[in-house]
C-alpha positions in Angstrom: -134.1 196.6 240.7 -133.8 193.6 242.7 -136.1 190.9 243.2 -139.3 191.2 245.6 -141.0 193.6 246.5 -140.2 197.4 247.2 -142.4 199.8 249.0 -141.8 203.5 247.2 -143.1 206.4 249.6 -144.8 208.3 246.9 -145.5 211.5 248.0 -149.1 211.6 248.8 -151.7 213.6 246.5 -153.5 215.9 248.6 -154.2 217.1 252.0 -154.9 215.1 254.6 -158.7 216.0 256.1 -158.3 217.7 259.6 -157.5 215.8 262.3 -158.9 212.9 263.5 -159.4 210.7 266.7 -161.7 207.5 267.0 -160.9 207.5 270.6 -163.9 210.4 270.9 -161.4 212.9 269.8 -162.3 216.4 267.7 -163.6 214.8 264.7 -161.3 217.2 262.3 -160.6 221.0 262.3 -159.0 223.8 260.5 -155.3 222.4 260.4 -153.1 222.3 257.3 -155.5 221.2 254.7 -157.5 224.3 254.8 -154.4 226.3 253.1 -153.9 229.8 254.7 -157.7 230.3 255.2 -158.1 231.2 259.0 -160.5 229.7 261.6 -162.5 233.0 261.1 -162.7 232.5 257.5 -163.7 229.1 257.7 -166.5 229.9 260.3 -168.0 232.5 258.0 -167.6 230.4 255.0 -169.3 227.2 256.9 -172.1 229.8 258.3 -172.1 230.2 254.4 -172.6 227.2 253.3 -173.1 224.7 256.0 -176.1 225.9 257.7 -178.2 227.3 254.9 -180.3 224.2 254.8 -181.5 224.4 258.7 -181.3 227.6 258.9 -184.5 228.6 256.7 -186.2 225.9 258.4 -188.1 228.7 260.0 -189.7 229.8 256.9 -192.4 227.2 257.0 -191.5 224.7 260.4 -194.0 226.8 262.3 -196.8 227.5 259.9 -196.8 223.7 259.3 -197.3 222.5 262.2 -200.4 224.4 262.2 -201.3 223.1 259.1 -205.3 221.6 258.6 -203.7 218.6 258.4 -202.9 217.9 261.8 -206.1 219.6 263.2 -204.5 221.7 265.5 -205.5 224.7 267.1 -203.2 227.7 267.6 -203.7 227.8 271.2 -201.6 228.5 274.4 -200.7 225.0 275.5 -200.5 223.9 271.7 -198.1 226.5 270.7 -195.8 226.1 273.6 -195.7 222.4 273.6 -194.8 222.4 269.8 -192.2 225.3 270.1 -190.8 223.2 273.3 -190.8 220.0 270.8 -188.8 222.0 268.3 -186.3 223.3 270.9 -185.7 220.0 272.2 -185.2 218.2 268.7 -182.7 220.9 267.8 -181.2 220.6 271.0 -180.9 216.5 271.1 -181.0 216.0 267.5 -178.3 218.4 265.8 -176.8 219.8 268.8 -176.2 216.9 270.7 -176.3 214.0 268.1 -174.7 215.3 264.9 -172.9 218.5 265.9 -170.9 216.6 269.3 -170.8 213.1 268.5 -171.4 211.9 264.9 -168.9 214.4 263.8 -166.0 212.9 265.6 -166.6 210.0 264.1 -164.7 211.6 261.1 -163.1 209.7 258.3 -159.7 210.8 258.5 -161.6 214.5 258.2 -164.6 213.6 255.9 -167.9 212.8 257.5 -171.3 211.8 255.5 -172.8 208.7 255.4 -170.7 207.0 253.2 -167.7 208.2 254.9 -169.5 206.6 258.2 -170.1 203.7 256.2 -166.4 202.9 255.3 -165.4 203.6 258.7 -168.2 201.1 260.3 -167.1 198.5 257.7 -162.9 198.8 258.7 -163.8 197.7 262.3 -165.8 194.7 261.0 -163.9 191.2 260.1 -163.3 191.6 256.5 -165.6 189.8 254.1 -168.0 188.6 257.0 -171.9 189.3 256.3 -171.8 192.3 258.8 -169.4 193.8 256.4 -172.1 193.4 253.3 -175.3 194.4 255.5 -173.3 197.9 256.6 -172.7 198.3 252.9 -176.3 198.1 252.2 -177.6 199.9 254.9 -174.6 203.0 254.1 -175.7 203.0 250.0 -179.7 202.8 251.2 -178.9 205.9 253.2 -176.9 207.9 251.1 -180.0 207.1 247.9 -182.2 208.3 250.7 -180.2 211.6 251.1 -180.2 212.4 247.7 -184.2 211.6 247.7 -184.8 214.3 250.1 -181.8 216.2 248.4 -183.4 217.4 245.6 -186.5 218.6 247.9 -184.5 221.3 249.9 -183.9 223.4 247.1 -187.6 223.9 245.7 -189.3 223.8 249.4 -186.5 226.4 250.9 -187.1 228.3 247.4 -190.5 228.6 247.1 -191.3 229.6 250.8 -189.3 232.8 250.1 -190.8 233.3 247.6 -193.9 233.2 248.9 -193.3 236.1 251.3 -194.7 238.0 248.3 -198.2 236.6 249.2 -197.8 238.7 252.6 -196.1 242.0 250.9 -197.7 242.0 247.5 -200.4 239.5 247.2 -201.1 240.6 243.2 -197.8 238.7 242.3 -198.9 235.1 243.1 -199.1 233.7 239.5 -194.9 234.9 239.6 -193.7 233.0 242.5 -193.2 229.9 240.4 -191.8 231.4 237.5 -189.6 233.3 239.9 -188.3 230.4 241.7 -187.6 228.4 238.8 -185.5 231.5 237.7 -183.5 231.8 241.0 -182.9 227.8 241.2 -181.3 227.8 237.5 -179.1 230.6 238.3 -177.9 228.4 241.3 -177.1 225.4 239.6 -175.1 227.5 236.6 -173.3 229.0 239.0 -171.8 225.7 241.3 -168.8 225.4 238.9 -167.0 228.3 240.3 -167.0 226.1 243.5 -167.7 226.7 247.5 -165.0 228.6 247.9 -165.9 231.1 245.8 -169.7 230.8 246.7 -168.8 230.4 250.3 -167.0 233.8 250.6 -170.6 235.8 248.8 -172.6 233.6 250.8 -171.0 234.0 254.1 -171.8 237.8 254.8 -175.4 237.4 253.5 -176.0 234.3 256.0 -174.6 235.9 258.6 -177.0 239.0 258.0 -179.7 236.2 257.5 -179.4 234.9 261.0 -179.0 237.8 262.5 -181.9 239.0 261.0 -183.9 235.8 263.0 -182.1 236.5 266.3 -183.2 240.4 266.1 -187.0 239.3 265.0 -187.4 237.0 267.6 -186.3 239.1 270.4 -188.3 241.9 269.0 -191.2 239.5 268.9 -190.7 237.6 272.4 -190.5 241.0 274.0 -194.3 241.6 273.1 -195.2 238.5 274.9 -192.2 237.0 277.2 -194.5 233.9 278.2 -192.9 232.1 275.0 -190.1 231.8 276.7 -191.6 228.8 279.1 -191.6 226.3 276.1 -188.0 225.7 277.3 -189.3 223.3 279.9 -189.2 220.1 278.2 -192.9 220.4 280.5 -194.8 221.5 277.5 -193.2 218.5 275.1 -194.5 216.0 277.5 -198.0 217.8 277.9 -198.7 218.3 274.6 -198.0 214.1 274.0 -199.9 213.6 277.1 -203.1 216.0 275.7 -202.8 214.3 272.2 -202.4 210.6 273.2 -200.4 208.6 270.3 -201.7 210.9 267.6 -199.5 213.4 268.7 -196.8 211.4 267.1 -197.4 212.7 263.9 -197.1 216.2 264.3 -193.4 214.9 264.9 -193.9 214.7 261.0 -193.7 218.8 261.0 -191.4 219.5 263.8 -188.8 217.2 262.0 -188.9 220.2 259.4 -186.5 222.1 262.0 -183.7 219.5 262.1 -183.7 218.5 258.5 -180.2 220.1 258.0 -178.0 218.0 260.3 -177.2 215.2 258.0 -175.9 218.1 255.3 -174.1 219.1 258.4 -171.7 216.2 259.0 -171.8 215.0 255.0 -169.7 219.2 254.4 -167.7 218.3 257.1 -164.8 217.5 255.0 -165.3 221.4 253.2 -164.6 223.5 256.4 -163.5 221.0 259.1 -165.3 220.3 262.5 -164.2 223.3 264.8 -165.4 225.6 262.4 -168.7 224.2 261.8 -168.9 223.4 266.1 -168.2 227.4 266.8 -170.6 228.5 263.6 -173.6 226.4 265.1 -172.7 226.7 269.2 -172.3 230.4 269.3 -174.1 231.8 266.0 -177.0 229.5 264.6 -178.0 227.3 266.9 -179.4 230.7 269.3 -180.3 232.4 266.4 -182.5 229.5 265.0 -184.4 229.5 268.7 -184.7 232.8 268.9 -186.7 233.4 265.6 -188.6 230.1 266.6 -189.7 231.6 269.9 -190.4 235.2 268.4 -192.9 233.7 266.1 -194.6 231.4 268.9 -194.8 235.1 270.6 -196.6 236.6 267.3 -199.0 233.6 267.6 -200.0 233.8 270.9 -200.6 237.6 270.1 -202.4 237.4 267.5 -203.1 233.2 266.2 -204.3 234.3 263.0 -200.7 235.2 261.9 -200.0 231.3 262.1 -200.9 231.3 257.8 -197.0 232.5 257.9 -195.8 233.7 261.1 -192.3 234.4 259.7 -193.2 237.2 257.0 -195.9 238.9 259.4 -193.5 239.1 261.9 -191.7 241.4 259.9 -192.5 244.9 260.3 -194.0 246.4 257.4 -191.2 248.3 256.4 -189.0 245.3 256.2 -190.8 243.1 254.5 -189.7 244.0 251.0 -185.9 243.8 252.2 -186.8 240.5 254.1 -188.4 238.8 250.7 -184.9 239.7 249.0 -183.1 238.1 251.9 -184.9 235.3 252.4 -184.6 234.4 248.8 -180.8 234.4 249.0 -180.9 232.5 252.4 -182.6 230.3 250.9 -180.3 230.0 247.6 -177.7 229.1 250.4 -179.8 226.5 252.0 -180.3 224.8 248.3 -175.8 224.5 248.4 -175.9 223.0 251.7 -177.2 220.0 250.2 -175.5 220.6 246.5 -172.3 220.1 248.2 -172.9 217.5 250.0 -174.3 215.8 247.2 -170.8 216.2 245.7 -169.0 214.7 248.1 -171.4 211.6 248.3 -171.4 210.9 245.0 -167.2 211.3 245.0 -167.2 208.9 248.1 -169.3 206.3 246.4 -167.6 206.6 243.1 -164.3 206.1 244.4 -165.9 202.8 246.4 -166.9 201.4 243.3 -170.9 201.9 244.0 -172.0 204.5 240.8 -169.7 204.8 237.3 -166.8 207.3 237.3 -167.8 211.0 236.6 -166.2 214.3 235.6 -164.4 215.7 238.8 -163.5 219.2 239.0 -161.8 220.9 241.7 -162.5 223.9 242.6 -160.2 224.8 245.1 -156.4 224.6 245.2 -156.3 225.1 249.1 -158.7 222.5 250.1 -159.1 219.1 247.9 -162.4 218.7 249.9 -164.3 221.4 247.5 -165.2 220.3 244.3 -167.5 220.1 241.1 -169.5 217.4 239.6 -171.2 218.2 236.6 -173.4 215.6 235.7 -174.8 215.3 239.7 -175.1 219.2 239.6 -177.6 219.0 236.0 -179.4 215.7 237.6 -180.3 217.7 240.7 -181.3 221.1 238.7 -183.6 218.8 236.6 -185.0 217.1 239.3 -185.7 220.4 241.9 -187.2 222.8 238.5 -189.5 219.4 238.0 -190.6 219.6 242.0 -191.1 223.1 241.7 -193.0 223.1 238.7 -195.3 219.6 239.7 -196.1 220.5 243.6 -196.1 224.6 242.8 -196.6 225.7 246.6 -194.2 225.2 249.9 -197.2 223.5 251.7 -197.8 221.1 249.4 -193.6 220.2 249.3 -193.7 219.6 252.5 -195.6 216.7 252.9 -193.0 215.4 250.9 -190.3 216.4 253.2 -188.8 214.1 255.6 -189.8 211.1 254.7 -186.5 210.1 253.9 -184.5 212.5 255.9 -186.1 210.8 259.2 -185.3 207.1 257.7 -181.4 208.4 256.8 -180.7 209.8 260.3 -181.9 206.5 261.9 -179.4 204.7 259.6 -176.9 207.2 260.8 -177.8 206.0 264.2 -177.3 202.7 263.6 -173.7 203.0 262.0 -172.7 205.5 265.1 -173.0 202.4 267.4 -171.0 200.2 265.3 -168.1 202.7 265.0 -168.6 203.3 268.6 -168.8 200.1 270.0 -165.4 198.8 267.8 -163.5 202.3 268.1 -163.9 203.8 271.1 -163.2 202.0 274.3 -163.3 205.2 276.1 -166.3 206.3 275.0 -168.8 203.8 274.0 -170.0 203.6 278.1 -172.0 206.8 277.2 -172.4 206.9 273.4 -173.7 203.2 273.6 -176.9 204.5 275.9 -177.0 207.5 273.5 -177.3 205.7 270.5 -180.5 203.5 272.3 -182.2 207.1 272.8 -181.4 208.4 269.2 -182.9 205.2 268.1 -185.9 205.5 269.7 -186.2 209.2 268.6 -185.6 208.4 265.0 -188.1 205.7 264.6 -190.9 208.2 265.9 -190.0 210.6 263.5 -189.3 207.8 260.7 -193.7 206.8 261.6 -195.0 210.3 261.9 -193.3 210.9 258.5 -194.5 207.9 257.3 -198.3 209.1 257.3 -197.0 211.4 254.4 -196.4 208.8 252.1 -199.4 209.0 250.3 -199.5 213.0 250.0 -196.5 213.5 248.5 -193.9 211.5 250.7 -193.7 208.6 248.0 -191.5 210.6 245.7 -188.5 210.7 247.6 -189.3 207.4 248.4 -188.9 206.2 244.9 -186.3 208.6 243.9 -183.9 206.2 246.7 -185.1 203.2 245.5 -184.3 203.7 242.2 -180.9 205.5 242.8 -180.3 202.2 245.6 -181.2 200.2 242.1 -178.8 201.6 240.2 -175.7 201.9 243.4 -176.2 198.0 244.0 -176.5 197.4 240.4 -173.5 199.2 239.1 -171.7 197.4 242.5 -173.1 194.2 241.4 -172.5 194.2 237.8 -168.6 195.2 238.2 -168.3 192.0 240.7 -169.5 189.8 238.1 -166.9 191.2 235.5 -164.6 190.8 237.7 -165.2 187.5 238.4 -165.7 186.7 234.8 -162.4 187.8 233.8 -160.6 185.7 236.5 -162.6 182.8 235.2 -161.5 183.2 231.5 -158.5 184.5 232.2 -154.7 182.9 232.1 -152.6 183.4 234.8 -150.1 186.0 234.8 -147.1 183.9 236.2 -147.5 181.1 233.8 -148.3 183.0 230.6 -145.3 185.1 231.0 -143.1 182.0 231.4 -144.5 180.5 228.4 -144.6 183.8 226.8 -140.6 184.0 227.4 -139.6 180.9 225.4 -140.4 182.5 222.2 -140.7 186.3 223.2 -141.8 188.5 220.2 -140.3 191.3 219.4 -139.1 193.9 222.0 -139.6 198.0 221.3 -138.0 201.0 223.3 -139.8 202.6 226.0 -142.6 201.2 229.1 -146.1 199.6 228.3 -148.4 200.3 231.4 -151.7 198.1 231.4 -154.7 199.1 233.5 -156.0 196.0 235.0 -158.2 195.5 238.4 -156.8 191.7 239.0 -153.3 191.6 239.2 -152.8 188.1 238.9 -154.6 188.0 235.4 -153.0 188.6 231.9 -154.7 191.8 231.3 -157.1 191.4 227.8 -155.5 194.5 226.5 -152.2 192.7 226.7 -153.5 190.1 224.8 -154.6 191.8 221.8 -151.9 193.9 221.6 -149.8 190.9 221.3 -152.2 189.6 219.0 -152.4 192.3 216.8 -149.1 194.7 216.9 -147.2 191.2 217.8 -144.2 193.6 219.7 -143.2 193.7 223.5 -142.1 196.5 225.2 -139.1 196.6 226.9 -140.5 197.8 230.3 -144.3 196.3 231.0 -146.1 197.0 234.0 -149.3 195.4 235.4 -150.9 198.7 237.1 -153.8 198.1 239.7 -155.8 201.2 241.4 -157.1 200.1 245.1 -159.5 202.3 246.7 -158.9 202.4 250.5 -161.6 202.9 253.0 -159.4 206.0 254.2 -160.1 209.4 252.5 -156.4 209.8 251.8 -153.6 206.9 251.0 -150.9 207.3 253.5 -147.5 208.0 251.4 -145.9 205.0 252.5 -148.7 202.7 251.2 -149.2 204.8 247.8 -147.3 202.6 245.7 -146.0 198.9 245.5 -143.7 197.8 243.0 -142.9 193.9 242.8 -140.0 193.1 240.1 -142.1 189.9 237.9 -138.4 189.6 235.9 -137.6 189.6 232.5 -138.8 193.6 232.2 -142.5 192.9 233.9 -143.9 194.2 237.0 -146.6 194.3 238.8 -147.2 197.6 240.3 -150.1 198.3 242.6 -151.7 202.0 243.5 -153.5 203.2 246.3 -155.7 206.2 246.7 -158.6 207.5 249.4 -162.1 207.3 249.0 -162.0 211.6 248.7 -158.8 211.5 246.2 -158.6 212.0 242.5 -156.7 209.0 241.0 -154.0 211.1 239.3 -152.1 207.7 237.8 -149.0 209.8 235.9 -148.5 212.0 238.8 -148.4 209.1 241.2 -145.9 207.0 239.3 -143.4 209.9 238.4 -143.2 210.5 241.8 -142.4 207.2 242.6 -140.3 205.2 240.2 -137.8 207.3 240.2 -135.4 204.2 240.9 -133.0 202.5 239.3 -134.1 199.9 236.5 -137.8 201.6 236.5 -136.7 205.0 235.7 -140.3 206.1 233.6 -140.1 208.9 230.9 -143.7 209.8 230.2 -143.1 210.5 226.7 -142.0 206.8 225.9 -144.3 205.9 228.1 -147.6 204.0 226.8 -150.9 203.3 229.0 -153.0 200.7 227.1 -156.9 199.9 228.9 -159.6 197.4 227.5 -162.7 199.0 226.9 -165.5 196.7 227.3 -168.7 196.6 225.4 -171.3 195.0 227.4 -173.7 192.5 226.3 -176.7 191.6 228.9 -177.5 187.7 228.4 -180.2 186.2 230.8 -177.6 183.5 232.1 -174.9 185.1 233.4 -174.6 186.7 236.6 -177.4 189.0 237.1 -181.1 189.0 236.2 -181.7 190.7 232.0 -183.2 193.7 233.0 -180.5 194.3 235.5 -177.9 193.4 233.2 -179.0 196.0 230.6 -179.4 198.5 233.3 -175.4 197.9 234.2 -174.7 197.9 230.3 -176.2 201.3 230.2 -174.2 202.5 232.8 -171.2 201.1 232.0 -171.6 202.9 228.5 -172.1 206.2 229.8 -168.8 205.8 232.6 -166.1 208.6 232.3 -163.1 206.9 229.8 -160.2 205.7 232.3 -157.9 208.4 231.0 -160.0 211.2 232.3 -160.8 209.2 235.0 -157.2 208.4 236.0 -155.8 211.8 234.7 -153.8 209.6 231.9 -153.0 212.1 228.8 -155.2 211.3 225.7 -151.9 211.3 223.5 -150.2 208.4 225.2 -153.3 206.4 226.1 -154.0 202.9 223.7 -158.0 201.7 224.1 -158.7 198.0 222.2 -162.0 197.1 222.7 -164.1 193.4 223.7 -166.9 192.4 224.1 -168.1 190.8 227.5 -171.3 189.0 228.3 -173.0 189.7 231.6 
């Protein structure tokens, strides 16, 4: 191979995410890289799994409201202005906010917050401070949607549960041993991935909603004047009636939306059109329906306000409904399990939390996998809020504190993808994004009187998990930087190394190194203790991109050192499995690097960390990394390298 550098179109590992247009195009959709799944099969598998989490909102949105701790009465005006504030948070939050505009601000098909993040940072000036502060603000948000996570499962639970208070009220000391049961059978049962889950979950959600719609009309026909909370009227009057107090019941009503950031973070599972068509046409009237059938019960009858939903249930349905409910809400709980995967995926990939165990669980669509340790974290966690707060009520003053302050973050990186990517747009989005502000900080106060019932925990939870994101971040940067400091220079140490070469061996040495232009330390003591050369050594670096996928014609770089070195240079997305072998077979089939796996050697330092007060980062931060660096996947699962041809020589680093 000649010298320079040659660009190798590797054929590129996995689909490519739906479609995508930063112009204000359709944010994704059911193209190629859903497989042979059809648009209906994706609508009933993103009714499935999508909506779960907003759509047993209704289970407890209502009867909260209502709840002593607001001090409100279950009046005419009252119910109507709260049902109108509902309608009109569904309406401008998810409908308008998430559902038509933050999901065409896709990532090459993926949405979430860190996919948001990545894209907000591409149209800053790299390196600059606004770069760095989007980074913080992205991670913040995504520890904050894992705080409020781990609360969906127990709260969505437990309330269905708790239909057995209306139906048989001698079985109240089994609704938490129930739940528990129900929530460990969900966890054990997320390695057989969303595909499979989506297809069982799809029919009973769609039975699930249709169930509300057919309950609310049967409801609002028994007292049609519901239907006035439409008006945007009552909102206003009930603010006007309640002064600035009436803020807080905000802290209630934002129980209906919580849902719309699992929305956009599954994106990347079903695709946008799918998940536009599920909420326009199914869930979205559905939702409303039940929420105005149960405002009709209440203005019928306002003791029925201690849970509207179950007494709104004939009697000869109830039984049935319990059943249903539970697995509705079973489906809520994977709303958010799945989108906790592909957080966690996103930020491993941008260096923010160690490398984990990846399994994929679909050979159609790379978007659906399974993270085991995540998946045990959360089931700890959610059993633990089940068995410590032990009712639905006393959940939700938990809920939303962080959910509130995550969607206003959301805001914030929507008008900096906006402003940079779309010219066309941003004259209306811009003005949007003002409103959504606004919106998102009154919801972000009203939840913020919460804190002290219950509302810290989630709270902490992001703190701690934004600890350990920036730590893990912070503590690879200081390697990093300590290895380029100690390290010799590639160029001259192979020209030194060259007039007195050691011994050369058959076959290709491939060393795993994140600064290409420094002798890797696994190099080093190889040569210090085997004292051989091989006759083919590369110098491999993996880049993340801030793209989901690698484009194949920036997959792999190959620059010709001389003398039987190289320095080769790997890219994959943010969504993408490094698969190293697989990516270099496919493209090295060239002349003079013609790679035969089976005389082919991968050799990786493995670093043993030890914290010293001096260096870098503060002690108990530096442990903190050291832990976490201990308990990182080993780079051949990590990079897909077989265990047979993988070499591992250890050192010690201080940090």
């Amino acid at each position: 191979m000649s010298e320079g550098t040659t660009k190798l179109a590797a054929a590129s590992q996995g689909r490519r995410g739906g479609g995508r247009d930063h112009g204000g195009g359709s944010g994704g959709g059911s193209g190629p890289g859903h497989g042979r799944v059809g648009l209906t099969g994706l609508v009933v598998g993103a009714i499935g799994v999508v909506f779960g989490d907003i759509g047993t909102s209704p289970l407890y949105t209502l009867r909260e409201a209502f709840n002593p701790h607001y001090g409100l009465t279950a009046n005419h005006d009252t119910v109507l202005g709260i049902l109108s504030l509902v309608f009109w948070a569904l309406t401008v939050v998810v409908t308008f906010k998430y559902v038509t505009i933050i999901m065409r601000a896709d990532n090459e098909g993926e949405g979430g917050i860190m996919a948001l993040m990545a894209l907000a940072q591409r149209s800053l000036k790299p390196g600059s401070k606004s770069v760095y502060l989007v980074g913080i603000l992205g991670v913040f948000g995504a520890s904050l949607f894992f705080g409020d996570g781990v609360i969906t499962p127990a709260i969505s639970v437990l309330s269905a549960v708790e239909g057995l208070q209306v139906v048989a009220p001698g079985l109240d000391d089994w609704i938490v041993p129930i739940t528990v049961v129900v929530l460990g059978m969900l966890f054990a049962t997320q390695r057989f991935g969303t595909a499979k889950v989506g297809r069982i979950f799809g029919p009973i959600t769609l039975l699930w909603f249709t169930s509300l719609a057919a309950l609310g009309v049967l409801n609002i026909l028994h007292e049609p004047e519901v239907l006035k909370a439409i008006n945007p009227w009552w909102a206003g009057r009930f603010f006007v009636e309640h002064s600035w107090g009436g803020v807080f019941i905000l802290g209630a009503v934002v129980l209906a939306v919580t849902g719309g950031e699992a929305i956009y973070t599954d994106m990347g599972h079903f695709g946008a059109r799918p998940i536009r068509l599920g909420w326009y046409w199914f869930v979205l009237p559905s939702l409303m329906l039940n929420y105005l059938g149960q405002g009709a019960l209440v203005l019928e009858d306002p003791t029925a306000i201690r849970n509207p939903f179950f007494i709104g249930v004939p009697e000869w349905g109830r039984w049935p409904m319990v059943v249903l409910a539970t697995a509705a809400t079973v489906i809520a709980s994977q709303a958010v399990i799945t989108g906790g995967f592909s957080v966690a995926r996103q930020a491993m990939q941008l260096g923010y939390i160690p490398r984990m165990r990846i399994k994929h669980t679909s050979s159609e669509t790379i978007g659906q996998i399974y993270i085991p340790a995540i998946n045990w974290s959360m089931a700890a966690i959610v059993i633990a809020l089940v068995l410590s707060f032990r009712t639905s009520s006393a959940l939700a003053t938990a809920y939303g504190v962080s959910v509130s302050m995550t969607m206003l973050i959301d805001t914030l990186l929507l008008a900096i993808v906006a402003r940079a990517l779309w010219p066309k747009w941003r004259r209306w989005v811009l003005p949007s994004c003002v409103a959504f502000v606004v919106i998102d900080v009154a919801f972000v106060v009203a939840n913020g009187a919460k804190v002290l019932q219950g509302g810290w925990f989630p709270l902490v939870l992001g703190v701690v998990l934004f600890t350990l994101l920036r730590t893990w971040r912070r503590g690879k940067q200081v390697l990093r930087e300590g290895n380029q400091a100690d390290g010799l220079r590639l160029d001259t140490f192979i020209s030194g190394l060259m007039l007195a070469p050691p011994v050369r061996v058959p076959g290709t040495a491939i060393f795993m190194t994140s600064d290409p232009g420094v002798v890797p330390h696994a190099m080093l003591h190889n040569l210090k203790h085997n004292k051989v050369l091989h006759e083919r050594n590369l110098f491999l670096t993996a880049h993340t991109l801030t793209t989901p996928f690698a484009p194949a014609e920036r997959r792999l770089q190959v620059h010709n050192v001389g003398d039987g070195f190289y320095q080769v240079t790997l890219r994959f997305g943010f969504m993408e499995t490094p698969d190293v072998p697989l990516a270099l077979m496919r493209g090295c089939d060239i002349e003079g690097l013609d790679l035969d796996p089976m005389e082919t050697t991968y050799f990786t330092s493995r670093e043993s960390i030890v914290p010293s007060r001096h260096v870098g980062m503060p002690l108990w931060r530096a442990r903190v990394f050291a832990v976490m660096h201990r308990n990182a996947a080993p780079a051949n699962a990590y990079f897909r390298i077989p265990g047979n041809r993988l070499v591992e020589l250890g050192a010690q680093v201080e940090i």
